[in-house]
KEMI-173156 format. One record per residue: residue number from 1; z negated, x, y negated of N, C-alpha, C in turn. Coordinates in Angstrom, 3 decimals. Each point is the difference from the previous one (the first is absolute). Example, Ala and Ser with C-alpha at 12.3 -4.5 7.8 and 13.67 -1.06 7.14 Angstrom:
# KEMI-173156
ATOM:i:n.w:n.u:n.v:ca.w:ca.u:ca.v:c.w:c.u:c.v
ATOM:1:-7.800:13.190:5.690:0.000:-0.890:-1.190:0.000:0.900:-1.200
ATOM:2:0.720:-0.350:-1.050:-0.060:0.820:-1.190:-0.730:-0.770:-1.090
END
This chain:
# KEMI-173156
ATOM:i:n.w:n.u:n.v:ca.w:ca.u:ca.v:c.w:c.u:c.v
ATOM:1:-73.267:110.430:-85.958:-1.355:-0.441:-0.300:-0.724:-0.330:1.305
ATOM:2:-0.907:0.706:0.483:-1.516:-0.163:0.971:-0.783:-1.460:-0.542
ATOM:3:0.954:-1.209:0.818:-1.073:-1.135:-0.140:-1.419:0.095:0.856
ATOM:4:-0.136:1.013:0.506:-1.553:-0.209:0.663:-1.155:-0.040:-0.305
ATOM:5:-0.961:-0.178:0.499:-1.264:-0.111:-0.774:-0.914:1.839:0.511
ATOM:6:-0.674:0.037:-1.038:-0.733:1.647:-0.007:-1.443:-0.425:-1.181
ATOM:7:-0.865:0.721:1.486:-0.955:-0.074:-0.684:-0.436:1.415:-0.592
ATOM:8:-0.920:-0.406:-1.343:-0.090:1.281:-0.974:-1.198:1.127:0.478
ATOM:9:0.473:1.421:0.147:-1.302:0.593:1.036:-0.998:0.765:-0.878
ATOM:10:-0.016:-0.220:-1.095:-0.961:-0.062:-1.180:0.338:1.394:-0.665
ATOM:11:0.923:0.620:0.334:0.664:1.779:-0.827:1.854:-0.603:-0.496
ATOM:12:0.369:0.789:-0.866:1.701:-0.426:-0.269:0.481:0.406:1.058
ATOM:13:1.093:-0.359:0.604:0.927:-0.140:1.166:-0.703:-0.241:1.536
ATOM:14:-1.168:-0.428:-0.365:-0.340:-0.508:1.704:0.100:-1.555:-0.200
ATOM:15:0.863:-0.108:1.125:0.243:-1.427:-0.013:0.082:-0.482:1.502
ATOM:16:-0.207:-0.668:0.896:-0.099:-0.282:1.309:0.708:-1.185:0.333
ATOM:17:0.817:-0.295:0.912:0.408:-1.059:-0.147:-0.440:-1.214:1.348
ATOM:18:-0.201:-0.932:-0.967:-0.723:-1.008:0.775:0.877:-1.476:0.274
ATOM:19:0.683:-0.119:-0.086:1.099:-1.078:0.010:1.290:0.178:-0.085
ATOM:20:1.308:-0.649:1.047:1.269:0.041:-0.168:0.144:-1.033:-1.568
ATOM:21:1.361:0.054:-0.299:-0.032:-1.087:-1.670:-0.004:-1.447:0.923
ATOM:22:-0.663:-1.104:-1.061:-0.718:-0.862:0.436:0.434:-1.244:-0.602
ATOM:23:-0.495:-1.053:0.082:0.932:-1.332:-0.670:-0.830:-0.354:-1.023
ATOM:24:-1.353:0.862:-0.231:-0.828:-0.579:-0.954:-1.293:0.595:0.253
ATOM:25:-0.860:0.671:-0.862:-1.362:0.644:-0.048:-0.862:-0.582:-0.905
ATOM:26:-1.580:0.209:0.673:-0.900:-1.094:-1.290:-1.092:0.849:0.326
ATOM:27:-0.887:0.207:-0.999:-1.531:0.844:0.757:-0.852:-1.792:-0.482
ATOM:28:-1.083:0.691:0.481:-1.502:-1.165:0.073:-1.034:0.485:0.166
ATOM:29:-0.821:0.471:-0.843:-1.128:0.331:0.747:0.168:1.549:-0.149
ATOM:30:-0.236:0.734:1.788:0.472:1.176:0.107:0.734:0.011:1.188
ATOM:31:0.810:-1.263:-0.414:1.292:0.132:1.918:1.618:-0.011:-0.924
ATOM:32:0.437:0.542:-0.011:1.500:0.062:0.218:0.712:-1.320:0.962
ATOM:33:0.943:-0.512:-0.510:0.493:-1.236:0.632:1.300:-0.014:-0.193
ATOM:34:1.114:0.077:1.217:1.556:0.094:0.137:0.601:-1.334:0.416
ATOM:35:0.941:-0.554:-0.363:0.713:-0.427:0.769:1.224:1.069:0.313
ATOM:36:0.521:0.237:1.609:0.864:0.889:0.224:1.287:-0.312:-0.450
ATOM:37:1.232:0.797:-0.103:0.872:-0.660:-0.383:0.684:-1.113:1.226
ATOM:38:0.085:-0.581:-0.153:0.735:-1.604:0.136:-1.165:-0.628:-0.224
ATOM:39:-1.059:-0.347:-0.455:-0.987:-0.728:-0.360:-0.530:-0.609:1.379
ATOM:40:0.046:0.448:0.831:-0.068:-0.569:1.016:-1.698:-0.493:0.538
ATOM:41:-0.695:1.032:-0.758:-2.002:-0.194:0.197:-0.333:0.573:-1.466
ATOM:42:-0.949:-0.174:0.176:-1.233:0.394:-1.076:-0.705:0.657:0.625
ATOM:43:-0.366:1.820:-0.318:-0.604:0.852:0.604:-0.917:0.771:-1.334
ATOM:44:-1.091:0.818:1.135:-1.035:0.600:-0.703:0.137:1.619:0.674
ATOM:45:0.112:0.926:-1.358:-0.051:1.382:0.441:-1.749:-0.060:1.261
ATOM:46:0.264:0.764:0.774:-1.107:0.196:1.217:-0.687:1.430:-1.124
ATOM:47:0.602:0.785:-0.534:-0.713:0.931:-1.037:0.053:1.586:0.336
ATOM:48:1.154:0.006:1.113:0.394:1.659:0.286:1.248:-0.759:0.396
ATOM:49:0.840:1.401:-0.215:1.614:0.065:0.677:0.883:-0.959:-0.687
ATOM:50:0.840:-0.401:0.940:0.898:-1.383:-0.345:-0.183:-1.490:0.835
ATOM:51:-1.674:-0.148:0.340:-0.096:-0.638:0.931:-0.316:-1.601:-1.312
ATOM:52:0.333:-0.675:1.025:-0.080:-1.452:-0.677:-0.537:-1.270:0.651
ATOM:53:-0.834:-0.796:-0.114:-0.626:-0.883:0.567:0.196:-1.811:-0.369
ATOM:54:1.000:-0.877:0.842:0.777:-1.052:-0.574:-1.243:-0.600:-0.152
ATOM:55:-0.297:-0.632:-1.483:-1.227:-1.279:-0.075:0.738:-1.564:-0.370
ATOM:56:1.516:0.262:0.146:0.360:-1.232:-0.163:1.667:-0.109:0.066
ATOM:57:0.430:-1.236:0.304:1.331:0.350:0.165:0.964:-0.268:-1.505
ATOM:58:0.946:-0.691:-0.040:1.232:0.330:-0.893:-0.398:-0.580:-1.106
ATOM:59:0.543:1.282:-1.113:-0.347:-0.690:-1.215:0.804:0.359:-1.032
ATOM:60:0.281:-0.726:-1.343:0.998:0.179:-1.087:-0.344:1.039:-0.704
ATOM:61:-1.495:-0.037:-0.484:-0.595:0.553:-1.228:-1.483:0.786:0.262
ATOM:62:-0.402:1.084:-0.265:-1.121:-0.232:0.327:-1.354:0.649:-1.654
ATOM:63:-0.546:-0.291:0.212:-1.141:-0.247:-1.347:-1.556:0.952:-0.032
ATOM:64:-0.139:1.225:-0.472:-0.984:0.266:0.984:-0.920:0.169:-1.928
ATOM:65:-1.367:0.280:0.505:-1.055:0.115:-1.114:-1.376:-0.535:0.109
ATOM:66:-0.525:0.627:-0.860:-1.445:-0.597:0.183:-0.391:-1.676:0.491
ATOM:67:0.450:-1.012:-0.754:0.104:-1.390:0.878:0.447:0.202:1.366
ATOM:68:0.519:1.020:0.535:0.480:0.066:1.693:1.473:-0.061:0.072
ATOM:69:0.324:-0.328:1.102:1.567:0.332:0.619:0.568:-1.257:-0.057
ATOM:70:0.976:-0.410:-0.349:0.967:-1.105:-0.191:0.984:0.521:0.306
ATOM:71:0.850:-0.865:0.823:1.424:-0.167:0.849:0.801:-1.128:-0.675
ATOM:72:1.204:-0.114:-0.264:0.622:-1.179:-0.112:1.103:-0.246:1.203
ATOM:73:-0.063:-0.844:0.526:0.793:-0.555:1.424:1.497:-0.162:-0.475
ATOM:74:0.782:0.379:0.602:1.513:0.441:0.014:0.723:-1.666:0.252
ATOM:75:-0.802:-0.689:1.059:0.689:-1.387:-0.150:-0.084:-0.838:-1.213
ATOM:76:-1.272:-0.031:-0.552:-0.303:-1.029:-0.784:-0.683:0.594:-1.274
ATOM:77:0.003:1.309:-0.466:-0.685:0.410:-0.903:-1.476:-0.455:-0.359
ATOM:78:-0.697:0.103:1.073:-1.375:-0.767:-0.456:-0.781:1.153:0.347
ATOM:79:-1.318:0.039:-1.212:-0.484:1.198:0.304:-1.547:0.198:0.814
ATOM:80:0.069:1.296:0.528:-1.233:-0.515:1.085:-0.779:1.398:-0.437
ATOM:81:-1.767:-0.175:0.602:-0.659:1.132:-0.578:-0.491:0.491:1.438
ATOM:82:-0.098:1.523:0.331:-0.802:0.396:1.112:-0.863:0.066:0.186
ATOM:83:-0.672:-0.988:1.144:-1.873:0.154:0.006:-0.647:0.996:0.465
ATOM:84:0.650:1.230:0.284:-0.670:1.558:0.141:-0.088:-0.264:2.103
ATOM:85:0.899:-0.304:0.264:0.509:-0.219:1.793:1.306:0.196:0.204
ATOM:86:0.379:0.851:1.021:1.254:-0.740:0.479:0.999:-1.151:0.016
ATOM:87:0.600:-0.707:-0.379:0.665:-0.717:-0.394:-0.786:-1.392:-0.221
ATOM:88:-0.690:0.475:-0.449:-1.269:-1.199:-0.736:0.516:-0.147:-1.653
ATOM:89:0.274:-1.005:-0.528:0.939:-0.446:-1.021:-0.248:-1.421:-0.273
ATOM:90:0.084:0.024:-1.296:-0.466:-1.597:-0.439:0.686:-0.382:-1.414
ATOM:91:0.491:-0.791:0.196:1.186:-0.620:-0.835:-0.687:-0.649:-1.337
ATOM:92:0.058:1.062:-1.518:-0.523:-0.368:-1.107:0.816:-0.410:-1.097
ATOM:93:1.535:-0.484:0.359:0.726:-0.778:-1.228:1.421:-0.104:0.651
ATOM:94:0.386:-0.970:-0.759:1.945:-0.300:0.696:0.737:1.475:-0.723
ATOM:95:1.127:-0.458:0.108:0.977:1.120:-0.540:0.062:0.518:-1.637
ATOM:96:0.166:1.366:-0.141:0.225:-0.415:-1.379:0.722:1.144:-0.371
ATOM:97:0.695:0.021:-1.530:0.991:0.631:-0.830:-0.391:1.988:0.907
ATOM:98:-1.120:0.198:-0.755:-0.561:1.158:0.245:-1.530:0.187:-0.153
ATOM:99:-0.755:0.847:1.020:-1.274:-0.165:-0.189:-0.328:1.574:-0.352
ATOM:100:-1.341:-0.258:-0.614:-0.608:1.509:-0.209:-1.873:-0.005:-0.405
ATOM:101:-0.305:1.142:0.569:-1.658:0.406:0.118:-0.474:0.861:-1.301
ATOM:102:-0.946:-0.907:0.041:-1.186:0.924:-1.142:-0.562:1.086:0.223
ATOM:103:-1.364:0.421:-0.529:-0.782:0.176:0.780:-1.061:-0.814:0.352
ATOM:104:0.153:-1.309:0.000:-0.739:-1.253:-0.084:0.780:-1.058:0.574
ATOM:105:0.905:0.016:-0.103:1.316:-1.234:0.380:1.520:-0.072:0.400
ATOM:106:-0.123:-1.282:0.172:1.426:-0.070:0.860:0.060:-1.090:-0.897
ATOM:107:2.071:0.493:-0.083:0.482:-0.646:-1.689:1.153:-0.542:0.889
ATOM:108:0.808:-1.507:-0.314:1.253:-0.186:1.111:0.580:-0.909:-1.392
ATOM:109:1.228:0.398:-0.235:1.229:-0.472:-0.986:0.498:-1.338:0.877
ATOM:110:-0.024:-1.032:-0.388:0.596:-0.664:0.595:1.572:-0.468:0.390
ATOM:111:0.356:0.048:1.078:1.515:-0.206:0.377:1.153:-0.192:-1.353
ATOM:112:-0.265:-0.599:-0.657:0.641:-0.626:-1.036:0.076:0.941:-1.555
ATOM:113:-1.250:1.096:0.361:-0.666:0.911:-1.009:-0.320:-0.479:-1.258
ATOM:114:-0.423:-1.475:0.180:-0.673:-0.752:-1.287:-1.398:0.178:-0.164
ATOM:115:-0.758:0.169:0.947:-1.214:0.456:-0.430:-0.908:1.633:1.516
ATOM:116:-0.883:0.005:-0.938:-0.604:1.187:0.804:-1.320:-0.344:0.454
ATOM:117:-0.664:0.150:1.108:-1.031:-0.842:0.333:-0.776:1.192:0.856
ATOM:118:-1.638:-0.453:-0.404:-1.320:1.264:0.731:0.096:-0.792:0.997
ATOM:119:-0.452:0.742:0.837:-0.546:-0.260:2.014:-1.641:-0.128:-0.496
ATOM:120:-0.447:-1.179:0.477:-1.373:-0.189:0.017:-0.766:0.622:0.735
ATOM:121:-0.673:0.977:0.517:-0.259:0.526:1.283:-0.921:-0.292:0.458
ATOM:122:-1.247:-0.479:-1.198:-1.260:-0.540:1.121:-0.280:-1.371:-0.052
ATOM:123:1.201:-0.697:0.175:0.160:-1.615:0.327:0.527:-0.155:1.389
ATOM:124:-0.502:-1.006:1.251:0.602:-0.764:0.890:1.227:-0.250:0.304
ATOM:125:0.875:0.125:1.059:0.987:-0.505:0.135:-0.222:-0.976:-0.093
ATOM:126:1.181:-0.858:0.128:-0.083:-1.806:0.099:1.308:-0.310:-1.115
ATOM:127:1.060:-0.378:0.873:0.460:0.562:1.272:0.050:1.855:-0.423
ATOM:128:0.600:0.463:-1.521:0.123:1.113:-0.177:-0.829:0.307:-0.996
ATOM:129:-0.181:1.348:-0.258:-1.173:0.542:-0.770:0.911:-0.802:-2.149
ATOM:130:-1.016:-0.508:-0.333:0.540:0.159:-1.335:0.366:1.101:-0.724
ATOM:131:1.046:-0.637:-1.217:0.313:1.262:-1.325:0.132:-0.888:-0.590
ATOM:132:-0.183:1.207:-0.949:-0.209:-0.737:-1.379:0.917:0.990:-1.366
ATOM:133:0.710:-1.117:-0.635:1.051:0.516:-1.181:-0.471:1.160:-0.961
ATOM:134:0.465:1.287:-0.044:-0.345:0.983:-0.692:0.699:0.447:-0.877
ATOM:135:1.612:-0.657:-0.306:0.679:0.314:-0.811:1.138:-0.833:0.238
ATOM:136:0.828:0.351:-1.334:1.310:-1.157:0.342:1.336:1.120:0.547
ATOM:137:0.925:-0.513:-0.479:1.059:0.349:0.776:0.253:1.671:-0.124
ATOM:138:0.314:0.533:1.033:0.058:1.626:-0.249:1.736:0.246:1.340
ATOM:139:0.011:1.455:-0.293:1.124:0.314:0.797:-0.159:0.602:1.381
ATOM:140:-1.005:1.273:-0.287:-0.677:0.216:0.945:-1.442:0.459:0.255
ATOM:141:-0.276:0.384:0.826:-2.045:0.779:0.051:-0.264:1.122:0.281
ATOM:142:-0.636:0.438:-0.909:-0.692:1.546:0.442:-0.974:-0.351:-0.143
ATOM:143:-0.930:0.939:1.104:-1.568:-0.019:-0.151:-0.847:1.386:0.693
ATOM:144:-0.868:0.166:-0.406:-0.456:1.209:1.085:-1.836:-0.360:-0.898
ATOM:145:-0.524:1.732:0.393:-1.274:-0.435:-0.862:-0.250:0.404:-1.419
ATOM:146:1.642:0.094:-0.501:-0.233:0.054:-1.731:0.361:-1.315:-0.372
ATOM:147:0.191:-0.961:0.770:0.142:-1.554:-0.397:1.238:-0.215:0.268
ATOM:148:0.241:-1.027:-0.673:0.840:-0.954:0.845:1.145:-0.367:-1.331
ATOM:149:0.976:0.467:0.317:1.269:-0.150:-1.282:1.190:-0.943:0.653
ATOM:150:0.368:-0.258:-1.007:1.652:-0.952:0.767:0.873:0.004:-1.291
ATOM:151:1.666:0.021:0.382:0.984:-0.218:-0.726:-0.056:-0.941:-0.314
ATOM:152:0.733:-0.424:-1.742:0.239:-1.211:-0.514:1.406:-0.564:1.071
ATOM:153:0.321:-1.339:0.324:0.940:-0.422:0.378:0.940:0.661:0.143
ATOM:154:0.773:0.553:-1.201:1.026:0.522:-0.079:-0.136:1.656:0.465
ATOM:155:-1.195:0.405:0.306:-0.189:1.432:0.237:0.087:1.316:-0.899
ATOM:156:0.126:-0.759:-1.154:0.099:0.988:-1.405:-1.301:0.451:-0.291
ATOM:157:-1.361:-0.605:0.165:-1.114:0.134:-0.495:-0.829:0.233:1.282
ATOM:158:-1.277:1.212:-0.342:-1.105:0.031:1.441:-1.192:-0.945:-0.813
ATOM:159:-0.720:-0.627:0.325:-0.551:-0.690:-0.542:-2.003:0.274:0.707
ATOM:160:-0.776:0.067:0.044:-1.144:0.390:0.292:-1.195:-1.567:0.233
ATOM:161:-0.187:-0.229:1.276:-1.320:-0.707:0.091:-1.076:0.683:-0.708
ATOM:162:-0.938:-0.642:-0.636:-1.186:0.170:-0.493:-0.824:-0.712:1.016
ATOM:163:-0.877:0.783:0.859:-0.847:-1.354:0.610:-1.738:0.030:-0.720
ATOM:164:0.003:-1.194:-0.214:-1.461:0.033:-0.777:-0.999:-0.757:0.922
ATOM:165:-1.023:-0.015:-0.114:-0.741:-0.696:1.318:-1.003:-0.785:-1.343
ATOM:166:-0.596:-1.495:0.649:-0.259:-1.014:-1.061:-1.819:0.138:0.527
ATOM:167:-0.589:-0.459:-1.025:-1.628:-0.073:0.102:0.036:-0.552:1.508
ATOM:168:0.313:-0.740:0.688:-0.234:-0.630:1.148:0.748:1.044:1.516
ATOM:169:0.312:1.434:-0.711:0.342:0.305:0.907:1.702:0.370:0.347
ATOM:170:0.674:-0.989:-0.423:1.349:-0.378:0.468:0.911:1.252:-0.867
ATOM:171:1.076:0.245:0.931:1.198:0.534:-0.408:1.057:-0.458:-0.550
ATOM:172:0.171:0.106:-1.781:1.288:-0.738:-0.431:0.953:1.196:-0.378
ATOM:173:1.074:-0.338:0.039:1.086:1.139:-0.827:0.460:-1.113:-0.672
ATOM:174:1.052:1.408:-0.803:0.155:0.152:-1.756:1.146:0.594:0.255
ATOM:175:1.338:-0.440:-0.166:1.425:0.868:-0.492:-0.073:0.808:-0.822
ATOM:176:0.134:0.514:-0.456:0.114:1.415:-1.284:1.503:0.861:0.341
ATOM:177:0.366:-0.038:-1.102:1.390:1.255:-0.053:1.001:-0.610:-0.636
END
């Protein structure tokens, strides 16, 4: 098996290859985002060849999607978002179970996987950005921009956020499944 990465050259069998295999891939936007294998940085395809451009150093996890690029830190599992710079990074929650992107949000299971909690995004730090409880206990997170699903505890069940937005604006979810 060819762990490498290949990009698609828009006919069947053209494929180009743009990356050795990697410790972790995320898109955002329209950038491609690696960590190489040993996790050693957080890199951005440059957008020809196999060239790669470090925007940050070592990381566990990485998170990519419309809300932007999220890293989770290998020491302490805390997760951080990229402010569109070079290792410009800003620390938006402690550690948690498993995190995952909307196309609207950033979802983080907590350590313990008792509850599931939204990233506030257009609130203040102080000291860290708030969240707020979006569901109770789950196993793990999927998300992309068909929404945002998670396993029951036990991992027998996929279960589906509903997010509904309230007269005032606000984003609540809804378990379903």
């Amino acid at each position: 098996m060819d762990d490498r990465l290949y990009r698609y050259g828009g006919r069947p069998g053209r494929w180009t290859l743009i990356s050795e295999p990697g410790g972790g891939f995320a898109v955002s936007g329209a950038h491609l985002h690696r960590m190489p294998a040993g996790r050693r940085s957080v890199e951005v395809w440059d957008g020809h060849g196999t060239s790669w451009t470090a925007i940050g150093g070592p990381a566990a996890y990485l998170y990519g999607g419309a809300p932007g690029l999220f890293a989770t830190s290998p020491k302490d599992g805390w997760i951080f978002r990229y402010k569109g710079r070079p290792f410009d990074w800003e620390g938006v929650g402690t550690a948690g179970a498993s995190f995952a992107l909307t196309g609207s949000h950033l979802y983080g299971l907590t350590p313990d996987r008792a509850m599931v909690n939204r990233w506030l995004t257009g609130d203040p730090p102080a000291p860290w950005p708030p969240w707020t409880c979006a569901a109770g206990p789950a196993g793990e997170l999927y998300g992309g921009p068909a929404g945002f699903f998670s396993t029951d505890p036990s991992g027998r069940r996929l279960r589906v956020l509903a997010e509904m937005e309230t007269e005032a604006g606000e984003v609540m979810g809804e378990a379903a499944g």
